[in-house]
C-alpha positions, 0 to 999 in steps of 0.5 A: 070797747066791745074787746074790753067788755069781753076781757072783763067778763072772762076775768070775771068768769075766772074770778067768780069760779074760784072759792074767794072769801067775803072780803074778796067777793066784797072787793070784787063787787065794788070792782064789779059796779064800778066797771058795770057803770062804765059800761052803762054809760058806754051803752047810754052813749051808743044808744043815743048816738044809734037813734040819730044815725037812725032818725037821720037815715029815715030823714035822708030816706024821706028826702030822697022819696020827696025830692029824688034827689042821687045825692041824698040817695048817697047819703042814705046808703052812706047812713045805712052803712053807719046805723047797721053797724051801730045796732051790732055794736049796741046789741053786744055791749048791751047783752056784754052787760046783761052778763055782768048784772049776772055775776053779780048776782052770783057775789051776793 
């Protein structure tokens, strides 16, 4: 997903630095937030899923500091291996689409 957001914001890079006149910008608007709407729902989707891996790795780490148990220590390193990268996912898409909310500022 992150690939594909970077593809679009270099075409759009492309796209926005060339003189297009008003029925171009227009159908490079509309192109615009239909993919911005992709995006968001992307970005939705991945926000939600990082609050449950986050909520489950503080369940697992309160479980382990209640019942000391090895196997929910596991499970607590194998949620930390999940949630961090999470964060770095949701931290590009959500700074991917900032960008794209700027090109189309520029089109207006």
């Amino acid at each position: 997903m992150w690939q594909k957001l970077q593809d679009f914001i270099r075409y759009m890079e492309e796209k926005t630095d060339a003189e297009l006149d008003e029925t171009q910008k227009q159908q490079l608007k509309e192109e615009l937030q239909t993919k911005i709407g992709y995006f968001q729902h992307e970005r939705i989707v991945h926000l939600l899923v990082m609050f449950l891996t986050a909520i489950c790795t503080l369940l697992s780490l309160l479980g382990f500091v209640a019942f000391q148990s090895i196997g929910i220590a596991f499970l607590f390193v194998a949620l930390m291996c999940l949630f961090v990268p999470y964060i770095v996912h949701y931290y590009h898409l959500e700074n991917g689409v900032q960008k794209l909310y700027t090109f189309y500022d520029k089109l207006k």
